[in-house]
C-alpha positions as CSV (number, residue, x, y, z in Angstrom):
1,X,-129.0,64.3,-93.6
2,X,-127.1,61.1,-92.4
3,X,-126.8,60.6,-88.9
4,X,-123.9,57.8,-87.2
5,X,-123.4,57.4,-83.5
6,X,-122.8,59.6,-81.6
7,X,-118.9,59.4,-80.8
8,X,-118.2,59.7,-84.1
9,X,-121.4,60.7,-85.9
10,X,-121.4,63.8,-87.5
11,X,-124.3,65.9,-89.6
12,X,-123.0,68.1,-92.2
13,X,-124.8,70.0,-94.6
14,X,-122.3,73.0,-96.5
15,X,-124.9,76.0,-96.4
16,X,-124.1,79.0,-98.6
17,X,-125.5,82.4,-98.4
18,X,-129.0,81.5,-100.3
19,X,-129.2,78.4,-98.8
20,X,-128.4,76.3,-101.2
21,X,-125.6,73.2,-101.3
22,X,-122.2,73.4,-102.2
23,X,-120.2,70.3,-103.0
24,X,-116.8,72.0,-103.7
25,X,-116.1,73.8,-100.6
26,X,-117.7,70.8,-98.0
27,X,-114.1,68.9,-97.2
28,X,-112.8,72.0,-96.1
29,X,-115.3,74.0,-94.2
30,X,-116.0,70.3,-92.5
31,X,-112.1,70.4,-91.6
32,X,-112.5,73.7,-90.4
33,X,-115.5,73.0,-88.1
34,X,-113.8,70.2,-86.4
35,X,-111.1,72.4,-85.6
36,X,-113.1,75.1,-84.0
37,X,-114.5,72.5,-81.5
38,X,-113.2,71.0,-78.4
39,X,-112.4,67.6,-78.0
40,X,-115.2,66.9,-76.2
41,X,-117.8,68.0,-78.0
42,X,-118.5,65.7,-81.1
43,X,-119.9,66.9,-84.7
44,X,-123.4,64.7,-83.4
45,X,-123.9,67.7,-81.0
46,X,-123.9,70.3,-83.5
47,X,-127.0,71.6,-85.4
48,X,-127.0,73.3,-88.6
49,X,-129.7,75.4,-90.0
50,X,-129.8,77.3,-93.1
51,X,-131.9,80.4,-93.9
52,X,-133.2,81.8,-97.1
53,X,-131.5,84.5,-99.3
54,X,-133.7,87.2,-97.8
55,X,-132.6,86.3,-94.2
56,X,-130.4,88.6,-92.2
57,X,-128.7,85.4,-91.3
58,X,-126.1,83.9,-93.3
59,X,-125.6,80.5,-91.7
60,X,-125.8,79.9,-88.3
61,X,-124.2,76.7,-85.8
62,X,-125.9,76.0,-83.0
63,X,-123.9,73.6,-80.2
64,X,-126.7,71.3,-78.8
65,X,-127.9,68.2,-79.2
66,X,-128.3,66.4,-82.6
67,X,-132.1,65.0,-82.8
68,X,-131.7,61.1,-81.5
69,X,-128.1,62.2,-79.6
70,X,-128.3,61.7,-75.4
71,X,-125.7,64.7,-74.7
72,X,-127.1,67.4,-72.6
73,X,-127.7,70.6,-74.6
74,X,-125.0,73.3,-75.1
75,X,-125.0,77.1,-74.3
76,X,-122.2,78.1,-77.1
77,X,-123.6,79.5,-80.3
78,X,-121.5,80.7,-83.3
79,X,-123.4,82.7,-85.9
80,X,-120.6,83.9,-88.6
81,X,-120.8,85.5,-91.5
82,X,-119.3,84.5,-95.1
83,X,-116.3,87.4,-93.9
84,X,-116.1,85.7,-90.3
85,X,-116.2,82.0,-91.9
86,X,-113.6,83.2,-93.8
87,X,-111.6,84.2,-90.8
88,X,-112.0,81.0,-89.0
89,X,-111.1,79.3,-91.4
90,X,-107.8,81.2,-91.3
91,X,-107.5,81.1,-87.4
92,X,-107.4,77.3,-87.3
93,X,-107.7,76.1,-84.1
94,X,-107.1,78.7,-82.2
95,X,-110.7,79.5,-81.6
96,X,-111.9,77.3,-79.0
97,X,-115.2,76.5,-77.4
98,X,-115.2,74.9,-74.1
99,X,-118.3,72.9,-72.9
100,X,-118.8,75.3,-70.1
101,X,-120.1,77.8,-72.4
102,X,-117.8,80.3,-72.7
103,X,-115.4,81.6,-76.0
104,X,-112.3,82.3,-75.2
105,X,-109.1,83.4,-77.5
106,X,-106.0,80.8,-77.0
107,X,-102.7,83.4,-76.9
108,X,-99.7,82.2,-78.0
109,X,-96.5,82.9,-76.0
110,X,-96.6,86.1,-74.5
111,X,-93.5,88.1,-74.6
112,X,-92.6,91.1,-72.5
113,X,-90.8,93.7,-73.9
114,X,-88.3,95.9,-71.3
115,X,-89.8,98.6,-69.7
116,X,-89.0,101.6,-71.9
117,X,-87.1,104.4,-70.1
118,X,-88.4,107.8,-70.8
119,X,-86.4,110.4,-72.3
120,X,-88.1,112.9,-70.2
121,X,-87.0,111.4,-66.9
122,X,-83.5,110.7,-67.5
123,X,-83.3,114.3,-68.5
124,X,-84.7,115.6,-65.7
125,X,-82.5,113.0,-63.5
126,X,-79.5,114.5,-65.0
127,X,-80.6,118.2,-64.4
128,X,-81.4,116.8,-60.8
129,X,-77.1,115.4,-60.5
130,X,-76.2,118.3,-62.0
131,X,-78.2,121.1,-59.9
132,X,-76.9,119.0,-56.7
133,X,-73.3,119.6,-57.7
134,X,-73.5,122.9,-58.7
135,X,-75.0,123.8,-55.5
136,X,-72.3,122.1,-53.6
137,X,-69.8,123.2,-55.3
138,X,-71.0,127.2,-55.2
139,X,-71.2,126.4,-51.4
140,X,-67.9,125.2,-51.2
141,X,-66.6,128.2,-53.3
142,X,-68.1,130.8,-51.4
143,X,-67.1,129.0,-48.1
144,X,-63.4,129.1,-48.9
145,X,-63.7,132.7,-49.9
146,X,-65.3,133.5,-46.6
147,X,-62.3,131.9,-45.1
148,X,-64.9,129.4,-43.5
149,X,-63.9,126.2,-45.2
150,X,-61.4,124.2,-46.0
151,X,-59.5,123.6,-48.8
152,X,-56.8,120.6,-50.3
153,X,-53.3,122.5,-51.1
154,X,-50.8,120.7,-52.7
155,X,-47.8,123.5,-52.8
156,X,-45.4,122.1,-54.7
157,X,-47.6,122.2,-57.9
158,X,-49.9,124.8,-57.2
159,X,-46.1,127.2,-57.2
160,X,-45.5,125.8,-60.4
161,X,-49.1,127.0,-61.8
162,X,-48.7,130.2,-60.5
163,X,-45.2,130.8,-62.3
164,X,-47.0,129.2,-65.6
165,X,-49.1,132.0,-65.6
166,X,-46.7,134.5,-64.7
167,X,-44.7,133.3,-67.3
168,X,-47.2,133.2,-70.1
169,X,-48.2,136.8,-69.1
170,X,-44.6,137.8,-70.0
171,X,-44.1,135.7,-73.4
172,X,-47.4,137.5,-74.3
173,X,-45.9,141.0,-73.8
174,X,-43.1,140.3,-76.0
175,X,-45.3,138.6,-78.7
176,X,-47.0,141.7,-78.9
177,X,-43.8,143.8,-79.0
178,X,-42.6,141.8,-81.8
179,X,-45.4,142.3,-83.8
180,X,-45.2,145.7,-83.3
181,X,-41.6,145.6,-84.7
182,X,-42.2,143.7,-87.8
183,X,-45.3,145.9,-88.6
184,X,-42.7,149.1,-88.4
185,X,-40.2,147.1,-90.3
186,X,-42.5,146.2,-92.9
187,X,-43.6,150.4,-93.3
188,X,-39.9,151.1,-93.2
189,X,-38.8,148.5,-96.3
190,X,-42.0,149.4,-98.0
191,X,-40.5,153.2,-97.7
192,X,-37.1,152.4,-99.2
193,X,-37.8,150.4,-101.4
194,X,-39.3,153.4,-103.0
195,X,-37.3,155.7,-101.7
196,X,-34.8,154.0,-104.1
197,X,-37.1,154.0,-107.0
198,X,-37.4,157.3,-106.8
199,X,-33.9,157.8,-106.5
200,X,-33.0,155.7,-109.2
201,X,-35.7,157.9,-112.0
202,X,-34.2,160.7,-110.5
203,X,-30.6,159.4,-112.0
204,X,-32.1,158.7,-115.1
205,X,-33.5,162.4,-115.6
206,X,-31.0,164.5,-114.3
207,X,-27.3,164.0,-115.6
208,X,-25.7,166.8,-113.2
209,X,-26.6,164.2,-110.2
210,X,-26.6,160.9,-111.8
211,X,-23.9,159.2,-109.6
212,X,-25.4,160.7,-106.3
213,X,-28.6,159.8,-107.0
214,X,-27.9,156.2,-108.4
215,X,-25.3,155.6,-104.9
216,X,-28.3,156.6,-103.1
217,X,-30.5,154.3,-105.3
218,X,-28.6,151.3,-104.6
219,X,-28.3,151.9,-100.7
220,X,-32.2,152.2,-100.3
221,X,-32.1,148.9,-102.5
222,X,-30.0,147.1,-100.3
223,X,-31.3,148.2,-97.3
224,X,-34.5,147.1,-98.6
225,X,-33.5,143.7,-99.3
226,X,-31.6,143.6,-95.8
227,X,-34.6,144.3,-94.2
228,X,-36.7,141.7,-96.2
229,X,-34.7,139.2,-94.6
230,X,-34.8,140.5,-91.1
231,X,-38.9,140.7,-91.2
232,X,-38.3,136.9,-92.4
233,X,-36.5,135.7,-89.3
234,X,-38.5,137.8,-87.2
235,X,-42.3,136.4,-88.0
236,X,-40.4,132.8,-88.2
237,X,-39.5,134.0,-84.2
238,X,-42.9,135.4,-84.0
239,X,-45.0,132.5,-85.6
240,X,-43.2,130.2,-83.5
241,X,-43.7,131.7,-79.9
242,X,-47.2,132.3,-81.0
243,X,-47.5,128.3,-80.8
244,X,-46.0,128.1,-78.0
245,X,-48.0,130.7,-75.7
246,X,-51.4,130.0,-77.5
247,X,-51.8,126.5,-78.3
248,X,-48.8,124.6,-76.1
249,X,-49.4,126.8,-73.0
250,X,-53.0,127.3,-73.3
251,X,-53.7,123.5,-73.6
252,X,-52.1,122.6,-70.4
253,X,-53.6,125.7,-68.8
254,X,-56.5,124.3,-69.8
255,X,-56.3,120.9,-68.2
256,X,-54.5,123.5,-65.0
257,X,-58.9,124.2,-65.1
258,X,-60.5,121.3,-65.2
259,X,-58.0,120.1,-62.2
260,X,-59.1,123.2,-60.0
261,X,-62.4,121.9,-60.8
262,X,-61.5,118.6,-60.0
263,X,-60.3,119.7,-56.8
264,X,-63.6,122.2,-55.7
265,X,-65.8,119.1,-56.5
266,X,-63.5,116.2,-54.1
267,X,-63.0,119.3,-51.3
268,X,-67.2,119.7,-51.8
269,X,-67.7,116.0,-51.0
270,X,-65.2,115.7,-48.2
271,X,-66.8,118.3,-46.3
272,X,-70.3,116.7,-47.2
273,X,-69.0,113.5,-45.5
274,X,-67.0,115.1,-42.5
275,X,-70.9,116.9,-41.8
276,X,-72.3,113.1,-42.2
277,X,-69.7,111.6,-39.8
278,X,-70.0,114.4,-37.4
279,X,-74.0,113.4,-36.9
280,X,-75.9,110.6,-35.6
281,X,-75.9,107.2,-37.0
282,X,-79.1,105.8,-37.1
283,X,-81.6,103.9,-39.4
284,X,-81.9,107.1,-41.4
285,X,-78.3,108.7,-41.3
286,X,-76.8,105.0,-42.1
287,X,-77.5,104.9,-46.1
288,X,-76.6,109.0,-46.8
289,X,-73.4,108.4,-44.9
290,X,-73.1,105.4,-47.0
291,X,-73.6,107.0,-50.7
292,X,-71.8,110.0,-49.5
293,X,-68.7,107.8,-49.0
294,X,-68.9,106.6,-52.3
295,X,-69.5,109.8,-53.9
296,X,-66.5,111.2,-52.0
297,X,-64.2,108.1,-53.6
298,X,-65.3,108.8,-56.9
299,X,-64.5,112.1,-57.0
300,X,-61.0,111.7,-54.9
301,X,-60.1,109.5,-57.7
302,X,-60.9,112.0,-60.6
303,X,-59.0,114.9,-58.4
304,X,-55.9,112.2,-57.9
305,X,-56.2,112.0,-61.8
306,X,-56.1,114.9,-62.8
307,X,-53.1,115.9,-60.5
308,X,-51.2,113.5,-62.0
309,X,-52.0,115.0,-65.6
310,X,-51.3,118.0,-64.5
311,X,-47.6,117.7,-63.1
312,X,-47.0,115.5,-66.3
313,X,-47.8,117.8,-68.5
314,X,-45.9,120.9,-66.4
315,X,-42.5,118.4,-67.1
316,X,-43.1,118.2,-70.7
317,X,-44.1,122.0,-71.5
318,X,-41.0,123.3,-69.4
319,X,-38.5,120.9,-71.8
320,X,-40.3,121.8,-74.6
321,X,-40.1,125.2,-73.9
322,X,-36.7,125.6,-73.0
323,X,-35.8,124.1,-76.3
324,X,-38.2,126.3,-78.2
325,X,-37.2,129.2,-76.9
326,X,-33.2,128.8,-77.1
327,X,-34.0,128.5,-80.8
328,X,-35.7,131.3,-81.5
329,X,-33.6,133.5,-79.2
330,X,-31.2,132.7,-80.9
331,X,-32.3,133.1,-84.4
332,X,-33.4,136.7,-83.0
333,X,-30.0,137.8,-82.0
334,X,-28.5,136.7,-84.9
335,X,-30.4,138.2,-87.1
336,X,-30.8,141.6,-85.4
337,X,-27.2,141.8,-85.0
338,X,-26.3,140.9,-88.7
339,X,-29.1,143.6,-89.9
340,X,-27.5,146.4,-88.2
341,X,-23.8,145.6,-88.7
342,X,-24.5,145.5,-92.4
343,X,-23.6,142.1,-92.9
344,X,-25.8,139.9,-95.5
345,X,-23.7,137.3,-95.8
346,X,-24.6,136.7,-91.9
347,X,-27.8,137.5,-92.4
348,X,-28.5,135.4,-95.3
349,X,-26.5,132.3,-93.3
350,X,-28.7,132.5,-90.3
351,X,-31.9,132.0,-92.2
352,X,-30.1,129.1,-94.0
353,X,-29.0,127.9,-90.0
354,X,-33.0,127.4,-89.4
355,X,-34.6,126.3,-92.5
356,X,-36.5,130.0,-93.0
357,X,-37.3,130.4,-97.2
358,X,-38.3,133.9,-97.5
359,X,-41.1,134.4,-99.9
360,X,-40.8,136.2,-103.3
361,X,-42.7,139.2,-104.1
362,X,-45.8,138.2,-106.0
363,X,-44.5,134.3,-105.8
364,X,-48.2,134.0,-104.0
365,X,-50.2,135.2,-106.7
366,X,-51.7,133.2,-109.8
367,X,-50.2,133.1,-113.1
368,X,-51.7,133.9,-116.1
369,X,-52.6,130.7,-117.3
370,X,-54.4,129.8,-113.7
371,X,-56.3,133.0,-114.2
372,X,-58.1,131.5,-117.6
């Protein structure tokens, strides 16, 4: 074992696990040693022993002084393994023994990740919001009911509202009546047109009444055929207030809703505040009164909002309407008229007047080739 001075002397002897040399491996366990050790503490303060094969001990490094070296003896002792050299050897330099005797881990930079927000909690904050709402808004509900509270009125479109739903209550009445009509229309050109195919094998088999029964034949026919086009222009006048009551009506009804709600939830808050306003201000009161104001804005907004959808979409379903409505009326006249005077020339030109095909008999159904 050669020994130099002590600043930059250094005794190294590779041990393997039966304690014999090893040339091959000695630059870099060497390289590896120096890195494990402080600055201060030189390779001629390090003692290395080596066991036999049968020892428990692998190798063991002992931080003291080197026989012959002046330093003061060292507390640190690293005992690894052929595993943990392995290891070290990996770690580099990050293991570090200080002269004070204790081993200690260097970290690298230490990152901190955002505090994770529970799914939990924000649920239960937003049955909390919503539970505080509802509870308001019930109270505000019931309190206008009880005639004890107040509520915000605008007249001049809650009067248009009313005669919305009026109205729609009528245009249902006569949906229904017109479906009632083309269902009996439909029975009664079902029941002539066979009416005149039975008149029309009667002519056929008996030759004392051919003419009478094939005059009668013929009428049932046309009749028939008239009324095919009248239960045309009727379900056209049907299909056509249908949209109009259920989809056009209903959808601004619908936002007619969600302002009332609109307007229960800014009426809620308003009282809230006027209660707030109406009590002390102190260190306490000061913050509620606060939030409350801004709660109250939020929701005076939304209800100002919505008003404003609300009267626009009034203006557009009353011009709409009028010009749905004059169409079909008049389709519906025409065609009632021209049925019962007899005329199919009229008839036919009214359809023709508003684009209304009639369907064929058995035009819907597959031919024989699509059947294959």
């Amino acid at each position: 074992m050669a020994q130099e001075s002590p600043k930059n002397s250094a005794a190294e002897i590779p041990v393997t696990s039966n304690g014999q040399l090893e040339d091959s491996h000695e630059h870099s366990f060497n390289r590896d040693l120096k890195c494990s050790l402080p600055v201060g503490l030189g390779l001629a303060e390090t003692k290395i022993t080596s066991h036999g094969f049968d020892s428990t001990k692998e190798g063991v490094v002992e931080a003291g002084p080197f026989p012959g070296s002046s330093a003061s003896p060292k507390s640190s002792v690293i005992s690894p393994s052929s595993a943990a050299a392995s290891r070290l050897a990996g770690q580099g330099c990050d293991l570090i023994i200080p002269t004070g005797g204790r081993t200690q881990q260097k970290s690298g930079p230490v990152v901190l990740a955002d505090e994770v927000k529970n799914p939990a909690m924000e649920k239960l904050e937003l049955v909390r919001k919503w539970s505080l709402n509802t509870y308001k808004c019930t109270r505000q509900i019931i309190s206008e009911k009880l005639g004890r509270g107040s509520r915000t009125v605008d007249l001049e479109l809650e009067a248009q509202i009313d005669v919305l739903r009026d109205n729609k209550k009528k245009y249902e009445n006569i949906l229904k009546l017109a479906q009632t009509l083309s269902t009996q229309l439909f029975q009664m050109v079902h029941t002539q047109r066979q009416l005149g195919d039975a008149f029309a094998d009667l002519s056929l088999k008996s030759l004392e009444l051919h003419e009478e029964f094939g005059y009668n034949a013929e009428t049932q026919k046309l009749l028939a055929k008239n009324g095919e086009t009248l239960l045309g222009a009727i379900n056209f006048f049907i299909a056509s207030v249908n949209t109009l009551v259920n989809k056009t009506i209903e959808d601004t009804l619908l936002t007619v809703k969600q302002y009332e709600s609109a307007r229960i939830e800014y009426d809620a808050y308003r009282t809230d505040l006027e209660e707030l306003n109406l009590g002390p201000r102190d260190a306490n009161t000061l913050p509620k009164i606060e939030q409350s104001q801004q709660l109250f804005q939020v929701h005076k907004e939304k209800y100002d909002k919505m008003r404003n959808d609300v009267s626009i979409k009034l203006k557009f379903l009353e011009e709409n309407k009028v010009k749905v409505l004059h169409n079909q009326l008049v389709l519906f006249h025409n065609a009632i008229a021209a049925y019962f005077a007899g005329n199919r020339k009229q008839l036919e030109q009214t359809l023709k007047q508003f684009h209304i095909k009639l369907k064929t008999p058995g035009a819907d159904a597959p031919s024989w080739l699509e059947e294959q």
